[in-house]
C-alpha positions in Angstrom: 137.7 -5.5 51.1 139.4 -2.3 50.5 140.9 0.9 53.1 141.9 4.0 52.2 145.1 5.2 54.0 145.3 9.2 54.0 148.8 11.0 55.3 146.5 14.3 56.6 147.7 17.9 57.3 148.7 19.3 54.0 147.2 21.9 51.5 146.4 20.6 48.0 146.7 22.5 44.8 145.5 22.4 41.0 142.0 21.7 39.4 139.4 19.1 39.5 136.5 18.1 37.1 132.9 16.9 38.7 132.0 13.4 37.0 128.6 13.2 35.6 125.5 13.3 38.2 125.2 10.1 40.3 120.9 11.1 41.2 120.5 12.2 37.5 122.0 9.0 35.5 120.0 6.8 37.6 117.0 8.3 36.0 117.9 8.4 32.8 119.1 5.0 32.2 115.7 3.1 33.8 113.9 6.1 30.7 115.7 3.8 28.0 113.2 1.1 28.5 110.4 3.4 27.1 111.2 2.7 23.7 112.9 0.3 21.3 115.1 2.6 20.0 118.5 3.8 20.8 119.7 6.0 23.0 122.8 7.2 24.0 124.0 8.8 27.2 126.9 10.4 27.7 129.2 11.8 31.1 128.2 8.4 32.5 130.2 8.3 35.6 131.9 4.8 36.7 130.5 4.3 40.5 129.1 1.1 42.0 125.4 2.5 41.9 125.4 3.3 38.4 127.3 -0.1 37.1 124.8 -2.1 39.2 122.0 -0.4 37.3 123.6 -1.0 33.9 123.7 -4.8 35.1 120.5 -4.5 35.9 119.6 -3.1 32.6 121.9 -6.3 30.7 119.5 -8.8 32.7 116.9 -7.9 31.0 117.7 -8.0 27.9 119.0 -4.0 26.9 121.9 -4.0 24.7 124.4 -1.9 25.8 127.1 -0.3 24.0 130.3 1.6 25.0 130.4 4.6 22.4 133.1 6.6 24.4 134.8 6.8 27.8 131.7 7.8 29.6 129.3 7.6 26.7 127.0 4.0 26.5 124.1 3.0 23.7 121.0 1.3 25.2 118.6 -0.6 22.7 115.4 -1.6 24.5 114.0 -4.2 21.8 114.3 -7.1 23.4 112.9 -6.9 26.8 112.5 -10.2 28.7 110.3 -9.7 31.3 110.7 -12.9 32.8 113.6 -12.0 34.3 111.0 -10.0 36.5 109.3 -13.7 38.1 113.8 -14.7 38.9 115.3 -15.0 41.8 118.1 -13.5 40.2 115.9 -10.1 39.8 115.2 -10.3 43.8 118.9 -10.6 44.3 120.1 -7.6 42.2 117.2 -5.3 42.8 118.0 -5.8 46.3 121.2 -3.9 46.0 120.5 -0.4 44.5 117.8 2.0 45.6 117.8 3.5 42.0 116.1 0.4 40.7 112.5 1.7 42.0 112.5 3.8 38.9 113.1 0.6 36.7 109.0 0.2 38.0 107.3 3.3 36.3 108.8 2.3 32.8 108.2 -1.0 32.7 104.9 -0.7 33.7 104.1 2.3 31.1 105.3 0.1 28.2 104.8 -3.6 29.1 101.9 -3.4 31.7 104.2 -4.6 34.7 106.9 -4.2 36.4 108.1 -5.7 40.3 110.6 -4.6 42.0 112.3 -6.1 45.6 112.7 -3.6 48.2 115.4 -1.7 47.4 118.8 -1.2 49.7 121.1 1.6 49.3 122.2 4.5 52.0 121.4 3.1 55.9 120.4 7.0 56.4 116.5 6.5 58.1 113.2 5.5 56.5 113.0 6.1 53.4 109.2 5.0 52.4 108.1 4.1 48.5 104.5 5.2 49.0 104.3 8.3 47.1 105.4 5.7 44.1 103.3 3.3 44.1 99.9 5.7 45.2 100.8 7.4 42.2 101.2 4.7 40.0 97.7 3.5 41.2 95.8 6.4 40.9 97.6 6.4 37.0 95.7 2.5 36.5 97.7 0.2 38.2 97.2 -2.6 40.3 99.1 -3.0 43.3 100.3 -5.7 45.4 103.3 -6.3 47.9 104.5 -9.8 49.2 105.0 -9.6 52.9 107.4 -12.6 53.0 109.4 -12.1 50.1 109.6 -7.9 50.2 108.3 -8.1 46.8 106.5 -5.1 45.3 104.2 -5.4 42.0 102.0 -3.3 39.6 100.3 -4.2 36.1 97.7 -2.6 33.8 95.5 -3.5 31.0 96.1 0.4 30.4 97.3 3.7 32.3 94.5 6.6 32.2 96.0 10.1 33.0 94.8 11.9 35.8 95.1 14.6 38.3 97.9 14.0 40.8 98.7 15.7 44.4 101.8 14.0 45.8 102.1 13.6 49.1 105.8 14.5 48.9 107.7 16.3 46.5 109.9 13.2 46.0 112.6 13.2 43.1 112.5 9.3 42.6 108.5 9.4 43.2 108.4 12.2 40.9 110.5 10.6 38.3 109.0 7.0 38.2 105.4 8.4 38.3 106.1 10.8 35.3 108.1 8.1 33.2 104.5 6.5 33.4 102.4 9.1 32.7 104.3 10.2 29.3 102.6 6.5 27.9 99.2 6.9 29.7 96.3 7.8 27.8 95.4 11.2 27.9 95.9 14.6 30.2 97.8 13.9 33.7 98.9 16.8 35.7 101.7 16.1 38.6 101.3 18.9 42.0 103.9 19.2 44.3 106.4 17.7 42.1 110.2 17.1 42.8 111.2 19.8 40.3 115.7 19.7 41.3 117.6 19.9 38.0 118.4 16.5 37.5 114.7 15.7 36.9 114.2 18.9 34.8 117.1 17.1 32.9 115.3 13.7 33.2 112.1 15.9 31.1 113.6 17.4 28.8 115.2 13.9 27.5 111.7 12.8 27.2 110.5 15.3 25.7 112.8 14.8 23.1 112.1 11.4 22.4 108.5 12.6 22.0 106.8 13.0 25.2 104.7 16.4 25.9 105.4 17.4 29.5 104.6 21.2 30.5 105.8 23.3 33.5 109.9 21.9 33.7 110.9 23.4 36.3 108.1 24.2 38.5 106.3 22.3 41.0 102.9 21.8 39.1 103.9 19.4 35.7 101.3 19.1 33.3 101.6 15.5 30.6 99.8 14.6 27.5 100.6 11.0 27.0 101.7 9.8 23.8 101.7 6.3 21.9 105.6 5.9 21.7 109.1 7.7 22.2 111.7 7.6 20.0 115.3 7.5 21.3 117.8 10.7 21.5 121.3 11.8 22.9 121.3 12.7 26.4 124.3 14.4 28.1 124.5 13.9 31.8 125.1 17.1 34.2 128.0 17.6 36.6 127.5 16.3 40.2 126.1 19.1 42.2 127.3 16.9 45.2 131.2 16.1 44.4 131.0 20.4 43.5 130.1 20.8 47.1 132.8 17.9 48.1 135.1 19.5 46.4 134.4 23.3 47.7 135.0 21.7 51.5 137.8 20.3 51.0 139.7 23.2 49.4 138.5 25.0 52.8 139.1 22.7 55.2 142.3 22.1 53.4 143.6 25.5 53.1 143.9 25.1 49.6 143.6 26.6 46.4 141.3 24.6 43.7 139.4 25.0 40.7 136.4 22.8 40.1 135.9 23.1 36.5 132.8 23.2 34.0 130.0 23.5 37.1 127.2 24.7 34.7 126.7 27.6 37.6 123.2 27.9 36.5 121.8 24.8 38.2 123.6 25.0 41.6 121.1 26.7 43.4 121.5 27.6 46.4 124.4 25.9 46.9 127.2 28.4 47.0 124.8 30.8 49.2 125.3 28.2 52.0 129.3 28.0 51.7 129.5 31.4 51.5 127.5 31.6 55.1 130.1 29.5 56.5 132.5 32.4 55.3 133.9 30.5 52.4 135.1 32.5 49.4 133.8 30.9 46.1 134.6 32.9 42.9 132.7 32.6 39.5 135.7 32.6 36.9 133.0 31.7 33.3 132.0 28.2 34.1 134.5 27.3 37.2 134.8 27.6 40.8 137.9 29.0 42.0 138.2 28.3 46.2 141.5 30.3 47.1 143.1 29.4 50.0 141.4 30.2 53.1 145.3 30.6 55.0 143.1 32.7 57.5 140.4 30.3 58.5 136.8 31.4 57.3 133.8 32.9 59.7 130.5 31.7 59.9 127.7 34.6 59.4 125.0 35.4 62.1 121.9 36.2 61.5 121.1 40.1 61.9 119.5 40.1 64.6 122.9 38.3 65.6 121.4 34.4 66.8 123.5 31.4 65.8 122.9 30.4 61.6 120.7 27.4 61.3 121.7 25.5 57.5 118.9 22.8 57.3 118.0 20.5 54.0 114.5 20.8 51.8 113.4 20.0 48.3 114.8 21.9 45.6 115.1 24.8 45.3 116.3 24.4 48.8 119.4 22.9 49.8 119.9 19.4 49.4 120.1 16.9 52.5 123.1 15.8 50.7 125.0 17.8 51.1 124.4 18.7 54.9 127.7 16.0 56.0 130.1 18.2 54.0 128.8 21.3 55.3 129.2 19.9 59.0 132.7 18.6 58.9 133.4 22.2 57.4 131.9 24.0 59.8 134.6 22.0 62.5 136.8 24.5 61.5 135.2 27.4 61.3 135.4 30.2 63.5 131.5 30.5 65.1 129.1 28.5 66.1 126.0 26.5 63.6 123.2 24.5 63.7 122.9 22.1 61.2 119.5 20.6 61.1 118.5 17.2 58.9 115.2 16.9 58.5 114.7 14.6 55.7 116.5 11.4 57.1 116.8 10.6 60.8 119.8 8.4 60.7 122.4 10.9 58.4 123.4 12.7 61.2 124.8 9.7 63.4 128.7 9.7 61.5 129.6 12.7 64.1 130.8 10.6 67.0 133.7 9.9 64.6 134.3 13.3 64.2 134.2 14.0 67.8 136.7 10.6 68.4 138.8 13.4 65.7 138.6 16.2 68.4 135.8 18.3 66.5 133.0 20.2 69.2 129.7 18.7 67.8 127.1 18.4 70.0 124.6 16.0 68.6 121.3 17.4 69.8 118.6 14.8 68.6 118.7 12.7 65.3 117.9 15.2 63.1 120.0 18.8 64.5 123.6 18.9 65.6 125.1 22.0 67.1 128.6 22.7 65.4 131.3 24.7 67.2 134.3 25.4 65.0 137.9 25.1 66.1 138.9 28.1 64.0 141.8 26.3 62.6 143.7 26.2 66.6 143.2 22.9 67.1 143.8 20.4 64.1 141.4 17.6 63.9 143.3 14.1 64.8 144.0 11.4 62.6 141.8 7.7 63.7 140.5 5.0 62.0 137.2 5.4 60.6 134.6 3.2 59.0 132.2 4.7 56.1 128.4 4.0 56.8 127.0 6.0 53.8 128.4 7.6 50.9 127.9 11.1 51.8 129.2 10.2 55.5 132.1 8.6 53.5 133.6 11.7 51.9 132.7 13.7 54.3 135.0 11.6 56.6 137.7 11.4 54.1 137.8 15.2 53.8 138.5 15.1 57.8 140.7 13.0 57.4 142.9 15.1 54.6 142.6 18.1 56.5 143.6 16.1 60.0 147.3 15.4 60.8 149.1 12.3 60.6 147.9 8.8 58.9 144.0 8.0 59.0 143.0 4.8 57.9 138.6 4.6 56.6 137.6 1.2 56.1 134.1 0.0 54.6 135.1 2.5 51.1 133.2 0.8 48.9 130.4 3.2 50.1 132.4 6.0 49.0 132.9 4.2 46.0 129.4 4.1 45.2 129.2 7.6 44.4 132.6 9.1 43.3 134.6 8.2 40.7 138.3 7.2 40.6 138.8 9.1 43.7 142.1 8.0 44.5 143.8 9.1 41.3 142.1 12.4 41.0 142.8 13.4 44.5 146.7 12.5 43.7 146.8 14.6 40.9 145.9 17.7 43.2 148.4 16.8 45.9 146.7 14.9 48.4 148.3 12.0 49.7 146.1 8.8 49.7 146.3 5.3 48.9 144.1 2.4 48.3 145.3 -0.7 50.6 143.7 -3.9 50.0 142.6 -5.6 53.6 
């Protein structure tokens, strides 16, 4: 087990580059098992979550390549599905919540695939319905084992049909069209998940051959093919580290640049910081965040009642980043509601932040009322445990912007979804260490 240990209190300076997208590369890499051919991805980012998955991949059989630092070759043409039936398979699938898309592509090409229930984030029910009801109306048969948590589909064949999710879910979304692209005939996908990550996911499939229509939009219309072919794939920049990034050069005071952003899938990202009175300039493809040395003010609505920043599917603002925007809004100068509707349990870090001396007022499960300190009274160092990821940086950004020696245990949750973070937080100025327990 591993710690953290953060000296707090002072501004940071210089530039930072966003690994590749965490949500995104988890898609991509369970695509590789549609075909036989090669594939390579590139901006692969080294996190827990996305080594687990290219474990995951190893078991059965992929061959996997380092090209590059960051770049990896998968060759699907030697599946062994019998490592679906091991008791190694329930162990690793246990540890990931990405490996639910492993399903949809196995399935499309082999006519099975199982899958344990998956683990991941402790942030509230997070159901697989809309994957598996999807999957069935596509051909498959279903069944789940009780006692072992074991979930299961196979197909003589997968017939394309007419599809109205019951929730526009990105990993429902994704597994359910990495099926379709193999079915026979005409599938059409409403109320899809349509964030840029799986507009990405599309776009790599339709370059290995697949026909999907309507990228972008909500309504995604498939003509299944017989095969794919492989391709070179190029992974975005995290939208989520971007945010990380933007709240910690505010609640720092500092001045950063977050380099190559690709501005043009942020969404309405930037909109929300800027509500929270944080200046965020467009300088070609970075972000410059001057220092705030004046605090920042949180924006009213007009008719002057207290902003409300909640999460929705894209293109609304993503439920993760809702923790960073909290632990920002601690110093602000106004008042905000933040309000989580997605997951019940994502809200439940803030007693931490409290122990830290912020004014949170934790309403219900899903809405906490925020009332910033306007930079008059520091936040305090403590020691801190990690439940989630997002919970994780967010209280590691508390803890840079607090003053004197913080210590957050339980990091390998932070390490799950951000890359190298000591060493690229040095190299900016911030002082943290990595202390073994």
């Amino acid at each position: 087990m591993e710690s953290f240990v953060i000296e707090g209190g002072k501004p940071l300076k210089g530039s930072i580059t966003p690994q590749g997208a965490k949500n995104e590369v988890l898609q991509t890499l369970c695509a590789v098992l549609l075909t036989p051919d090669p594939i390579i991805i590139n901006n692969i980012p080294d996190i827990i979550d996305v080594n687990k998955l290219i474990n995951l991949l190893r078991n059965f059989g992929v061959k996997v390549s380092k090209v590059d630092t960051g770049s990896y070759e998968f060759q699907s043409d030697a599946v062994n599905l019998d490592y679906l039936n091991s008791e190694q398979f329930k162990k690793d699938g246990k540890g990931l919540r990405g490996s639910i898309m492993l399903v949809g592509p196995l399935l499309a090409r082999f006519g099975k695939g199982s899958i344990p229930r998956p683990g991941g984030d402790k942030i509230g029910r997070r159901r697989l319905d809309t994957h598996f009801e999807g999957l069935i109306q596509l051909g498959a048969k279903f069944n789940y084992n009780k006692e072992d948590y074991f979930y299961s589909v196979e197909t003589d064949k997968l017939i394309g049909t007419d599809l109205l999710l019951d929730e526009a879910s990105v990993t429902g979304t994704a597994n359910i069209i990495m099926a379709a692209v193999l079915a026979d005939g005409h599938t059409s996908i409403y109320n899809a998940a349509c964030e840029p990550y799986l507009q990405q996911l599309c776009s790599m499939l339709n370059r290995m051959g697949a026909k999907i229509e309507g990228i972008g939009s909500n309504l995604l219309k498939i003509e299944g093919v017989k095969s794919l072919k492989g391709t070179d794939h190029t992974i975005l920049p995290d939208m989520i580290e971007i945010g990380s990034w933007i709240g910690l050069a505010a609640m720092t005071k500092s001045e950063i640049t977050i380099k190559n952003v690709r501005w043009e899938h942020l969404g309405q990202m930037p909109n929300v910081f800027k509500k929270l009175g944080i200046t965020i300039e467009k300088k070609g493809d970075d972000i410059l965040i001057p220092a705030h040395k004046d605090g920042y003010e949180i924006q009213s609505y007009i008719d002057g009642s207290i902003l409300t920043i909640s999460d929705a599917p894209w293109p609304g603002f993503t439920p993760d980043l809702l923790s960073i925007i909290l632990v920002v809004a601690t110093q602000a100068r106004g008042s905000v509601l933040i309000h989580q509707k997605m997951f019940e349990s994502r809200l439940f870090f803030v007693d931490k932040l409290i122990d830290m001396g912020a004014k949170i007022i934790l309403c219900d499960p899903h809405r906490a009322t925020v009332i910033g300190h306007d930079f008059k009274s520091q936040l305090k160092s403590a020691t801190l445990t990690s439940p989630d990821i997002r919970a994780g940086i967010s209280l590691l950004i508390a803890a840079l912007s607090a003053k004197g020696t913080s210590i957050i245990h339980n990091i390998e949750q932070i390490d799950r979804g951000y890359e190298n973070i000591v060493s690229r937080l040095q190299k900016i100025g911030a002082n943290i260490d990595r202390v073994k327990n």
